[in-house]
Structures are given as C-alpha cells and as structure tokens.
VMD Tcl script that builds the backbone (N, CA, C; Angstrom):
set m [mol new atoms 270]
animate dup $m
set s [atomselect $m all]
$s set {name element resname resid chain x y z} {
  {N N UNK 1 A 24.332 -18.572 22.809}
  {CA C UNK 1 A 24.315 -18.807 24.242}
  {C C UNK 1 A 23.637 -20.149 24.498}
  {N N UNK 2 A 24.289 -21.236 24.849}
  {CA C UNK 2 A 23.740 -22.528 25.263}
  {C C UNK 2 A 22.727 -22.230 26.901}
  {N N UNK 3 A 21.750 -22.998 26.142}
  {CA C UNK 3 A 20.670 -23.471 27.603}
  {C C UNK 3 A 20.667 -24.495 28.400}
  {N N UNK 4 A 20.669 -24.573 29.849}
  {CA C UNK 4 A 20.860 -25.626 30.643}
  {C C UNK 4 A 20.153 -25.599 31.465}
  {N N UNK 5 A 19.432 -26.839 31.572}
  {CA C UNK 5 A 17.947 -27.185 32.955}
  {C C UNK 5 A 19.310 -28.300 34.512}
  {N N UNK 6 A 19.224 -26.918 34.886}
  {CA C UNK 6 A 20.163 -26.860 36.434}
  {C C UNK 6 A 19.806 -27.332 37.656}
  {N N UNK 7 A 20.481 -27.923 38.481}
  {CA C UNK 7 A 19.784 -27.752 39.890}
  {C C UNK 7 A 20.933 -26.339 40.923}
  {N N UNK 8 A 20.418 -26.100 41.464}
  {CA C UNK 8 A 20.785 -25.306 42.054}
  {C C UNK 8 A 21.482 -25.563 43.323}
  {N N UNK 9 A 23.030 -25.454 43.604}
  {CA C UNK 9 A 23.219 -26.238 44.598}
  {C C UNK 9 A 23.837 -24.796 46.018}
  {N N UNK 10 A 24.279 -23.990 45.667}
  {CA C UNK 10 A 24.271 -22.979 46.005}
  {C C UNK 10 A 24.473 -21.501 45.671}
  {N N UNK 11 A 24.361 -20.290 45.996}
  {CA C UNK 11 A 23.652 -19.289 45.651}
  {C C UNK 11 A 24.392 -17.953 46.456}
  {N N UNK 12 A 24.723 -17.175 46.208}
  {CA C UNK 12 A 24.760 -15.527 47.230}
  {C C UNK 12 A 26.082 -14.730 46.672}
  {N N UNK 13 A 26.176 -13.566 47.318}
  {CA C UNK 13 A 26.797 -12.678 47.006}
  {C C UNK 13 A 28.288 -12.722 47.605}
  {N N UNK 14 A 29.280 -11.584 47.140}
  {CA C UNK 14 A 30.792 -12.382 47.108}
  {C C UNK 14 A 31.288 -10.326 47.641}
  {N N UNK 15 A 31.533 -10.150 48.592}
  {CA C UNK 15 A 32.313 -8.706 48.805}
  {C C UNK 15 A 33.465 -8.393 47.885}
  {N N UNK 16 A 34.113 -9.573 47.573}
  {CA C UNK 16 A 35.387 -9.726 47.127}
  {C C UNK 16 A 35.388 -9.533 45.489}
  {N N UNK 17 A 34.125 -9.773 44.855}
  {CA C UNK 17 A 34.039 -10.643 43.248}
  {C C UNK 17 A 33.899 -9.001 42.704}
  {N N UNK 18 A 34.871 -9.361 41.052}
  {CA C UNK 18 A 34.733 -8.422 40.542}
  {C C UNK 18 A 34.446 -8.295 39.346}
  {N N UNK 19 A 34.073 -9.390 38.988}
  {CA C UNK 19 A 33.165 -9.891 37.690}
  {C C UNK 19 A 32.129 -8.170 37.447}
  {N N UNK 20 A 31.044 -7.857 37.868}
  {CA C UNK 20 A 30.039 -6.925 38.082}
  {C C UNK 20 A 29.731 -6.015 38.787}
  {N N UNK 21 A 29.319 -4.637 38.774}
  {CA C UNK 21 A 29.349 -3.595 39.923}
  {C C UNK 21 A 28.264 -4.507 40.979}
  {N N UNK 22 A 28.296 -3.755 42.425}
  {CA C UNK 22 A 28.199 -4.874 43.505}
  {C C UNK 22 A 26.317 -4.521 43.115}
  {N N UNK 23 A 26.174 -5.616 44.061}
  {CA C UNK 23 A 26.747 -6.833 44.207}
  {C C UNK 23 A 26.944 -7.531 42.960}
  {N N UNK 24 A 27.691 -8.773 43.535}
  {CA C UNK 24 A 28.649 -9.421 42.605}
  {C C UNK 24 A 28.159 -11.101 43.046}
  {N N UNK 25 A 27.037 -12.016 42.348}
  {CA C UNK 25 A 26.212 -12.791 42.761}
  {C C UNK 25 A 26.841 -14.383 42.470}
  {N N UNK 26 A 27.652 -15.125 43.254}
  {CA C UNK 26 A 27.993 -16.502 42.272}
  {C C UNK 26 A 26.665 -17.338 42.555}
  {N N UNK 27 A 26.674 -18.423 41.907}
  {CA C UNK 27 A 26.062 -19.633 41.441}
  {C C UNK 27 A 26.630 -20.737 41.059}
  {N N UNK 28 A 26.268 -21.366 42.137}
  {CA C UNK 28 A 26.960 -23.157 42.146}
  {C C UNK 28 A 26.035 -23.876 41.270}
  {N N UNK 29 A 26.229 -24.701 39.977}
  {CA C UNK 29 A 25.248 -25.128 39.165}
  {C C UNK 29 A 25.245 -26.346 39.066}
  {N N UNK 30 A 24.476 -27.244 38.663}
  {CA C UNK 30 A 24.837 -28.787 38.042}
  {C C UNK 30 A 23.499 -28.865 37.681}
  {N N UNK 31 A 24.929 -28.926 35.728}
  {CA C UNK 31 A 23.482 -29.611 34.956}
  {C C UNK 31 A 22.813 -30.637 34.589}
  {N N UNK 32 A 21.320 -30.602 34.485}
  {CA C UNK 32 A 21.068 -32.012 34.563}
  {C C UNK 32 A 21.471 -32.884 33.710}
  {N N UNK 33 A 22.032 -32.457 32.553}
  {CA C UNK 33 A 22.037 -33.115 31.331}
  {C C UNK 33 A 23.329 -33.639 30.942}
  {N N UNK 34 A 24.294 -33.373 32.278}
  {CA C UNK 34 A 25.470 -33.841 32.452}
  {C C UNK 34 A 26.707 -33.052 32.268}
  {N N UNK 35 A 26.840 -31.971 31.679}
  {CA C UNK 35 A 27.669 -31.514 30.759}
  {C C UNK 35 A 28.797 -30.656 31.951}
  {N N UNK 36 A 27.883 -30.664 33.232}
  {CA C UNK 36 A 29.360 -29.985 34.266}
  {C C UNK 36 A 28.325 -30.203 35.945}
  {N N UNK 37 A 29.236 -30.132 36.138}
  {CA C UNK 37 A 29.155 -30.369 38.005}
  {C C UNK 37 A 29.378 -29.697 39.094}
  {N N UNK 38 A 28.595 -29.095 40.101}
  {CA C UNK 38 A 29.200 -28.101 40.608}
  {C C UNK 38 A 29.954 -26.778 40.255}
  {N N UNK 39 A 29.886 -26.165 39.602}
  {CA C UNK 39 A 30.709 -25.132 38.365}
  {C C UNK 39 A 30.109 -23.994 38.915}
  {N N UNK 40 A 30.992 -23.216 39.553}
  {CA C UNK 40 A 30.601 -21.672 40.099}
  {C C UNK 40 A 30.499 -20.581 38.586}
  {N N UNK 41 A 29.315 -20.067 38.549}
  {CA C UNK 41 A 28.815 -19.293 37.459}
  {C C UNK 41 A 28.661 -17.914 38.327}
  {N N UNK 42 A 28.596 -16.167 37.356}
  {CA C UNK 42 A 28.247 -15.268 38.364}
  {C C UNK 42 A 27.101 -14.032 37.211}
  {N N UNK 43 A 26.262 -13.807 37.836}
  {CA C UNK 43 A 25.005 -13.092 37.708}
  {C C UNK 43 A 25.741 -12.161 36.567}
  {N N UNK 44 A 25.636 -12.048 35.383}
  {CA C UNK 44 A 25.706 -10.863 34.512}
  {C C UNK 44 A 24.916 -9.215 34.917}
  {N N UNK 45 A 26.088 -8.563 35.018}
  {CA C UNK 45 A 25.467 -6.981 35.400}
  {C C UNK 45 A 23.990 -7.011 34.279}
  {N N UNK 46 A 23.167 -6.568 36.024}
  {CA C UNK 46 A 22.017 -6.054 35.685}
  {C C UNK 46 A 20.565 -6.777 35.897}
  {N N UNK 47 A 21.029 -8.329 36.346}
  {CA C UNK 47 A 20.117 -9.322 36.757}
  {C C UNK 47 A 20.595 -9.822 38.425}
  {N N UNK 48 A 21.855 -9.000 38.971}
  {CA C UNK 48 A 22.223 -9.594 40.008}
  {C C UNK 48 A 20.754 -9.873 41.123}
  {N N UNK 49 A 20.144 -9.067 41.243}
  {CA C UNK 49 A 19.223 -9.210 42.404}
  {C C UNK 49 A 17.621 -10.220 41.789}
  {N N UNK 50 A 17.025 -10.203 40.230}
  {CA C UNK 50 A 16.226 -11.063 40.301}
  {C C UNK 50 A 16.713 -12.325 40.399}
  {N N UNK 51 A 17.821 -12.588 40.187}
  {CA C UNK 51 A 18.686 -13.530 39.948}
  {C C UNK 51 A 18.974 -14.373 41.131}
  {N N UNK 52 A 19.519 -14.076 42.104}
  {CA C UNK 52 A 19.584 -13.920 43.574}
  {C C UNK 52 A 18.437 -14.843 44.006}
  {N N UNK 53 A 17.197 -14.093 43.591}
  {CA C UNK 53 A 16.015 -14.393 44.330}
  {C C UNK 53 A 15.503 -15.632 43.437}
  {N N UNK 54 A 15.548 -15.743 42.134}
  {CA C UNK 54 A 15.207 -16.978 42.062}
  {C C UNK 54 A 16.235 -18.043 42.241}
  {N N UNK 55 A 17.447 -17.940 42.899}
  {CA C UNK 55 A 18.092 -19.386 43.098}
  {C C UNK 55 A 17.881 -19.372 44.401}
  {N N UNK 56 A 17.791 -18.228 45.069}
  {CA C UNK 56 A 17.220 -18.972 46.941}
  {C C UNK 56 A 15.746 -19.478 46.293}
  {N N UNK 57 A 14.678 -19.251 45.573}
  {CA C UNK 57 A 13.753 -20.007 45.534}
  {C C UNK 57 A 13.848 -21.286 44.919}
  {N N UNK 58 A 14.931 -21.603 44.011}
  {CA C UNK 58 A 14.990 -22.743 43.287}
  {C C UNK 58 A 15.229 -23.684 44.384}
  {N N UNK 59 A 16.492 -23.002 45.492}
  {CA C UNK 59 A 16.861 -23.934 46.667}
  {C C UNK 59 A 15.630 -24.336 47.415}
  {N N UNK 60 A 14.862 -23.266 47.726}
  {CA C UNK 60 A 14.366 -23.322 49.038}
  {C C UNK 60 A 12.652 -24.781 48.464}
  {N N UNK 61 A 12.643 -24.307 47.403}
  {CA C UNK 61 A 11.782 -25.026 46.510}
  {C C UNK 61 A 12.028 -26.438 45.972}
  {N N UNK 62 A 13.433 -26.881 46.037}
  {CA C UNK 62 A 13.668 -27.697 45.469}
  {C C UNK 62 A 13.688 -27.926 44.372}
  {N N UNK 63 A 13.632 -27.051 43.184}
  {CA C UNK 63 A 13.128 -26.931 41.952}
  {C C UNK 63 A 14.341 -26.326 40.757}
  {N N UNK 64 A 14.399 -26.755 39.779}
  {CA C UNK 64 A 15.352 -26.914 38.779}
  {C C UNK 64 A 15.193 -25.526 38.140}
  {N N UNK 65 A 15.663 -24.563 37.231}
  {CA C UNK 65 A 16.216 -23.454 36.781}
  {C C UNK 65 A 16.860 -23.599 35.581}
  {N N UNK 66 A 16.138 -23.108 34.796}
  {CA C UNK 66 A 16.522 -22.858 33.261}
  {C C UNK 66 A 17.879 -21.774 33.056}
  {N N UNK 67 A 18.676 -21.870 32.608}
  {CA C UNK 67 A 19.721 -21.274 32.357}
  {C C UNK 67 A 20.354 -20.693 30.951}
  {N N UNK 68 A 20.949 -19.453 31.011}
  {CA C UNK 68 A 21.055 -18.956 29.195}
  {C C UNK 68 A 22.629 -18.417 29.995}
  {N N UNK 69 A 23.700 -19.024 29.151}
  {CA C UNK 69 A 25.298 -19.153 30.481}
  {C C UNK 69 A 25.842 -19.480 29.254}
  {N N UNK 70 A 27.054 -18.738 29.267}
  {CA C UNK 70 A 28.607 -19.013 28.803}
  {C C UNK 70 A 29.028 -20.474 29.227}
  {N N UNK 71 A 29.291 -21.400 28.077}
  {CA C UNK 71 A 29.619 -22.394 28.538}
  {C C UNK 71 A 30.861 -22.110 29.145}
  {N N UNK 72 A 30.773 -23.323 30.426}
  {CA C UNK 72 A 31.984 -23.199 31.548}
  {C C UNK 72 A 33.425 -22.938 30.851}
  {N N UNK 73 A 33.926 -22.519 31.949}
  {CA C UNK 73 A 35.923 -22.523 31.082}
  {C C UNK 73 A 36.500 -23.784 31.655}
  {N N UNK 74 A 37.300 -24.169 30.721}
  {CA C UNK 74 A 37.867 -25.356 31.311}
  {C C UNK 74 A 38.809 -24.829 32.882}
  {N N UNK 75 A 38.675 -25.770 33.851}
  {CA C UNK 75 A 38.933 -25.694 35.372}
  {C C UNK 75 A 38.235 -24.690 35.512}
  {N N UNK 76 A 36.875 -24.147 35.594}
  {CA C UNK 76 A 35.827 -23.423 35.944}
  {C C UNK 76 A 36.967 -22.037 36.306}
  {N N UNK 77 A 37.782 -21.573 35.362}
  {CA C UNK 77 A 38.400 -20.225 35.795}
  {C C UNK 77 A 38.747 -19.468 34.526}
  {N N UNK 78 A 38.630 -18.547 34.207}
  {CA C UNK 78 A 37.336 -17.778 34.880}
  {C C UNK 78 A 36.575 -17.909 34.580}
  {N N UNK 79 A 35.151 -17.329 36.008}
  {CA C UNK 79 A 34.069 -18.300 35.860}
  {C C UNK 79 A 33.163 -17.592 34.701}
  {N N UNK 80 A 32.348 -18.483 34.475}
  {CA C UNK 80 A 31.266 -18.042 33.025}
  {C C UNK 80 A 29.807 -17.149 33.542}
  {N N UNK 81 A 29.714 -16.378 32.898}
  {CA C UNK 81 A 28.270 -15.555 33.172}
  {C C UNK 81 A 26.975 -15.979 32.471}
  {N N UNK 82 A 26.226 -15.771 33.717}
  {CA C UNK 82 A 24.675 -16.315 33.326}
  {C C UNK 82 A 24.161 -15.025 32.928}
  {N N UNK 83 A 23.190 -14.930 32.147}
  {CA C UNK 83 A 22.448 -13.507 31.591}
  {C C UNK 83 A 20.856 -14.284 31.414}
  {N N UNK 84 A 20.885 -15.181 31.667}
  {CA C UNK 84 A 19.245 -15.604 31.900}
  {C C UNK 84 A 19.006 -16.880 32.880}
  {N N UNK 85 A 17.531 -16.594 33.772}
  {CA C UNK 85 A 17.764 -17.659 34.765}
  {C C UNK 85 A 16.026 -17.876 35.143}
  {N N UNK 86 A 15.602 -19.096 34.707}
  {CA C UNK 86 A 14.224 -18.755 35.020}
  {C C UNK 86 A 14.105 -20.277 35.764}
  {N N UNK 87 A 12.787 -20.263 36.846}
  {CA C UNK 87 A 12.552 -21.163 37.704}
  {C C UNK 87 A 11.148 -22.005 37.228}
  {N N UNK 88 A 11.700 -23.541 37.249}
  {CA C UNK 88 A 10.769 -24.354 36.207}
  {C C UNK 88 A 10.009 -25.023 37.169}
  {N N UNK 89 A 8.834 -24.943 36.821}
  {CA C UNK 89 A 7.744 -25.964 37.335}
  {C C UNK 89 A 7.793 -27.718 37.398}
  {N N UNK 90 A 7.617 -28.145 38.372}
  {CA C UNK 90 A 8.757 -29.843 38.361}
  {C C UNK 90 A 7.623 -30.614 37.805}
}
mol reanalyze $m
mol bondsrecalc $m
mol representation Tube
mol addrep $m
C-alpha cells in the first residue's frame, strides 16, 4: 500500500456511492509529491466516520494528511480506497 502526504481539497458523504455499507465517504486528494491531482478516493469500510472527521479537520485546519490508498486507476475510475488517514502537524 503506497503512502501519500495530501492536501485535502474536499471531503463528505455520497447517498448514491456504493463502494461501502453507508455511509459511503469520497475524498478529493492532491498529492504533494506530485503523483495525482484532484483524484476522488473513498473511505474503506470501517473508517468511514474517523475518516470523515479528520478531512473536515485537515480542511478546516489547513493541514496536510498522511495517506495509506490504492494507487489511483488510470482516469480516476474506479475510484481507489483509502484504509489509512492520519492528520500531520505543519
């Protein structure tokens, strides 16, 4: 599982997504280190809600987010699952 130091560009839940039993959490990512841009990622069953809460704090914080993610699919479809997500001190 590749690691990526992210910014967080947006964040929330999807009625529609069926990736995971609900909720069903995407994540707009860009990594810093170049490797993708904007790339909708979605919460691996079972982290949807800490998950959640640390990318409204990464937003609301301004603050970058460690990532453990399926590298993207080419044309971001279908999208790749995050199974680890931690919020880094700047």
């Amino acid at each position: 599982m590749p690691w990526y130091k992210c910014t967080v560009n947006e964040v929330g839940p999807a009625t529609d997504g069926t990736e995971t039993p609900s909720p069903v959490i995407y994540l707009n990512l860009t990594d810093q280190g170049g490797s993708f841009t904007s790339t909708w990622f979605y919460v691996a069953n079972g982290g949807q809600t800490p998950m959640l809460a640390v990318g409204i704090a990464a937003i609301n914080g301004n603050k970058p987010v460690q990532v453990g993610a399926d590298a993207p699919n080419a044309g971001n479809s279908p999208y790749s699952a995050i199974s680890r997500m931690y919020l880094m001190k700047v």
